[in-house]
N, C-alpha and C positions, 0 to 999 in steps of 0.2 A: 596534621590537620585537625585530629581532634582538640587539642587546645584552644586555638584560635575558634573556634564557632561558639557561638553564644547558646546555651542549653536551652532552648524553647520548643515547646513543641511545634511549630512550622519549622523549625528548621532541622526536626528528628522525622517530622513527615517527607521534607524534601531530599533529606538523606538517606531515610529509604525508598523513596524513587527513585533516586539515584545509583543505590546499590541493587535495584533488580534491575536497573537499563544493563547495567555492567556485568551483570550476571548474563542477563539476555544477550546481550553483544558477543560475550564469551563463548557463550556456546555456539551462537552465530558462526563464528570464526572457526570454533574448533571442528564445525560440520564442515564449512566452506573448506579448511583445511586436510579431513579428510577425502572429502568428492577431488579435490586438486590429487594429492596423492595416488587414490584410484587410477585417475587419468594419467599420471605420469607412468606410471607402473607400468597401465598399456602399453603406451608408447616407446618405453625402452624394450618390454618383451618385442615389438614390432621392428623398431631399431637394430634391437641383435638380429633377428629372421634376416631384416635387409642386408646388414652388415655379409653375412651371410652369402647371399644369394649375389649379391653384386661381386663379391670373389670371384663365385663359379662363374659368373658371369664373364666377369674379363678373362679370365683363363680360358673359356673355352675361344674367347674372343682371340685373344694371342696367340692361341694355339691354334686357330685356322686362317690367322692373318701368316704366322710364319709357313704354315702349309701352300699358302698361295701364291707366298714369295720364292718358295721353291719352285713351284712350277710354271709362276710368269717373271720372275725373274725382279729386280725393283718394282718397287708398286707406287709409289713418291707419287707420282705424274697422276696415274690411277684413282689415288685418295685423295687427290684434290678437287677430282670433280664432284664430289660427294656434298657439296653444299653446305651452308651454314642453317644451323636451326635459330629462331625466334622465338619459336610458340609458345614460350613460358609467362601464365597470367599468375600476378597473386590476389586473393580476395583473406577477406578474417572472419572466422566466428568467433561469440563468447562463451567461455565454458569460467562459470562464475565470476562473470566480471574480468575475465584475463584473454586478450586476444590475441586468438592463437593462427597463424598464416595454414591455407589453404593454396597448394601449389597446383595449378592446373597445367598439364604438357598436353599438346598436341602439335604435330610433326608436320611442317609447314612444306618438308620436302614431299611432294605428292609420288614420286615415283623417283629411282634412281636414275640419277645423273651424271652416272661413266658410262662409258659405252660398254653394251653386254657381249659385246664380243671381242673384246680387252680383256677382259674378265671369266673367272670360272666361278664354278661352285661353292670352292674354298674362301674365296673373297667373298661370295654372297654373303655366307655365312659368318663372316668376320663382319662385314657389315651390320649384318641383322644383330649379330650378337651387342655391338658395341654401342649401338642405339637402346637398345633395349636396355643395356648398363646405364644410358643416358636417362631413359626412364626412368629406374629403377633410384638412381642417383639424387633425381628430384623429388622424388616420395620420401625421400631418406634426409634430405633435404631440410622438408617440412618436421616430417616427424621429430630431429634433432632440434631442430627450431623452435617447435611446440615444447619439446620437455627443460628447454632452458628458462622459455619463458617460463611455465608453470612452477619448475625448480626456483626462481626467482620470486614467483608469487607465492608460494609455499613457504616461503624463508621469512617474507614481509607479513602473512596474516600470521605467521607462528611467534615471531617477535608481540605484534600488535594484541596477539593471545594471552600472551606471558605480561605483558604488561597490566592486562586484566587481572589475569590470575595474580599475580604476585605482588602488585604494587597497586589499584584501582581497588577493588575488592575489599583485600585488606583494609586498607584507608576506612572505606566507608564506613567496614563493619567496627572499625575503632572507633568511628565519630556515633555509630549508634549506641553503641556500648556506653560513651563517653555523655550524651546526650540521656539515654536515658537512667543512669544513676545519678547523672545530676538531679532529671526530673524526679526521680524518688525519692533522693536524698529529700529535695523540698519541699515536697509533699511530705516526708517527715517532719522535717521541722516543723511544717503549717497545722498538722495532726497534731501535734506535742504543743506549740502554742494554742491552740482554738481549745485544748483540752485543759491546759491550764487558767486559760481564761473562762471557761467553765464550771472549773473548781474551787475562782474567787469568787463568781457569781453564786454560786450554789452556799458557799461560806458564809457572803456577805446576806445573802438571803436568810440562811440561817441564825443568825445574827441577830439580823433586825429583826426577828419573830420572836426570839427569845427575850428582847428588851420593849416588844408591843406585849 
């Protein structure tokens, strides 16, 4: 770039404007990039916990569904009365421009819907457990959700960073570099000329005093 631009000063003043937008952007980026980061980091600590907890969850869940099939015997018939859920809304916030899904559950089954004297304690409990994993599944949901996206938006300001850094930047400060030793350089010469044409004047002055 620097070649091609013509060495004027407007266009070393417009190149340095342009080299502190690029600066400015840069850093821009490289904070947006950081706040991203932060937030992802949460989100996977949160992810593991879930990861986690949703285990225990269905295990305790299995493990009081098979208790309950021992002692009512097939439960098939039993778990089917148990209803279908709905209640899942999504809404987005933005966290620097990136948006990120917000899962809201709420359990449209108002009360259960096998009969309770079909049923014992052990199924309750497999019940409650396996909703709750249902819950639990949809926070996990989001949160996996959010750190892809993020990861993905992280990937794109870090690219669009580097391009600052390493190729923008550069550039500019070549065309300043480039721009103003030309300006010097001609203002040397115009020093060097204006001066030599001073010291024919001065000569030719001299001159003509010596032959008045």
């Amino acid at each position: 770039m620097a070649t091609t631009v013509f060495p004027t000063k407007g266009n070393l003043i417009a190149t340095k404007k342009s080299l502190a937008l690029a600066k400015l952007g840069y850093d821009l980026l490289d904070r947006k990039r950081n706040i991203l980061i932060r937030e992802m980091m949460l989100l996977v600590e949160q992810a593991k916990s879930l990861h986690g907890e949703i285990e225990k969850t269905y295990s305790d869940a299995y493990a009081a569904l098979q208790r309950a099939n021992i002692t009512l015997g097939v439960i098939e018939e039993l778990s089917q009365g148990t209803g279908i859920e709905n209640g899942i809304h999504i809404t987005y916030r933005s966290v620097m421009g990136v948006d990120i899904p917000q899962v809201s559950y709420s359990s449209t089954l108002k009360q259960s819907q096998y009969g309770l004297l079909s049923s014992n304690s052990q199924f309750d409990v497999a019940y409650m457990s396996f909703n709750r994993a249902k819950e639990l599944t949809v926070v996990l949901a989001e949160v996996e959700n959010s750190v892809y996206r993020l990861a993905n938006a992280i990937k794109t300001t870090q690219r669009r960073a580097n391009a600052l850094k390493n190729i923008n930047i550069p550039r500019f400060e070549e065309t300043v570099r480039f721009i103003t030793n030309a300006l010097e350089e001609k203002e040397r010469e115009e020093f060097s000329r204006l001066k030599v044409i001073r010291h024919t004047k001065d000569k030719q002055a001299a001159e003509a005093a010596q032959k008045s």
